[in-house]
C-alpha positions in Angstrom: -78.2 40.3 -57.9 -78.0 39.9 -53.8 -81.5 38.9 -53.8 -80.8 36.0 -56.3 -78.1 35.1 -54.5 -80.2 34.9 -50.8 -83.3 33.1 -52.8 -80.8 30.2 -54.0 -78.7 30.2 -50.6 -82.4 29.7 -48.8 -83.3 27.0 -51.8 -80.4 25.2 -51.3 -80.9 24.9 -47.5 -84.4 23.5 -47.9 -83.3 21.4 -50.5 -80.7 19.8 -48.3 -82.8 19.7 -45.6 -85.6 17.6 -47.5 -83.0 15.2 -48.7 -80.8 14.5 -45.4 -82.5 11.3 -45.1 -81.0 10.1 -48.0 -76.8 10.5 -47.1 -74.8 12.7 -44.6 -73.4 14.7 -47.8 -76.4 16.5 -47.6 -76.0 17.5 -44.1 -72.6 18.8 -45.0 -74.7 20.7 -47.7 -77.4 22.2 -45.5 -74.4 23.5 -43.4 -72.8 25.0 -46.3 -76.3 26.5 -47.8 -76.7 27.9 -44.1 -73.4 29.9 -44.6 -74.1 31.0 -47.5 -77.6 32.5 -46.1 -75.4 33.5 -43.6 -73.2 35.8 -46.1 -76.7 37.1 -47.5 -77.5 38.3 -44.4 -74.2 40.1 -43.8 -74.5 41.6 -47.1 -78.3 42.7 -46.4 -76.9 44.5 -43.3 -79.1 41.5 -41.0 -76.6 40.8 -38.3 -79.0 38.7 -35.8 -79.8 36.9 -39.0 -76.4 36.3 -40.1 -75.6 35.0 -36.5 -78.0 32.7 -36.4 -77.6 31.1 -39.7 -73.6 30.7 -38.5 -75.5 28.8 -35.6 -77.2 26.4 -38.0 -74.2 25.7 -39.9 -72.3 24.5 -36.9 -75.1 22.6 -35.7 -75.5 21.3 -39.1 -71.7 20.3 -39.4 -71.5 18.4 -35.8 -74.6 16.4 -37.3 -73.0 15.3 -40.9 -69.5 14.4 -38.7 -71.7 12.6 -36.3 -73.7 10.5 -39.5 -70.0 10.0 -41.4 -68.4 8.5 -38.4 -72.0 6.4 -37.6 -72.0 5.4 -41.5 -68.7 5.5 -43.0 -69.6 3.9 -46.3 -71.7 6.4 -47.1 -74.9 3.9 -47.4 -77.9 5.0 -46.0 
């Protein structure tokens, strides 16, 4: 069950990650995929794994507040 749970965390990032072009929600969505990767890793015991999908999520975050505040009507 862990590993389904890492397989859609990692699907979800590059999912978001294709489609961040498209609106900033997906950014926001990235950064959440990346904690939930980030949660898989903790589970599998990965700690530098873990702390560098935390990493990505901040990163991630700073970027979707960065394209709100640049395109606050959500229009691409």
């Amino acid at each position: 069950m862990i590993d389904l749970f890492g397989t859609a965390a990692v699907s979800a990032m590059a999912l978001c990650y294709a489609l961040e072009a498209r609106a900033p929600v997906f950014v926001l969505l990235f950064a959440a995929a990346c904690l939930a990767s980030s949660a898989y890793a903790l589970a599998i015991r990965s700690w530098p794994f873990a702390a560098v999908e935390v990493l990505w999520a901040g990163v991630a975050f700073r970027r979707w507040r960065t394209a709100r505040s640049s395109n606050p009507g959500g229009n691409p």
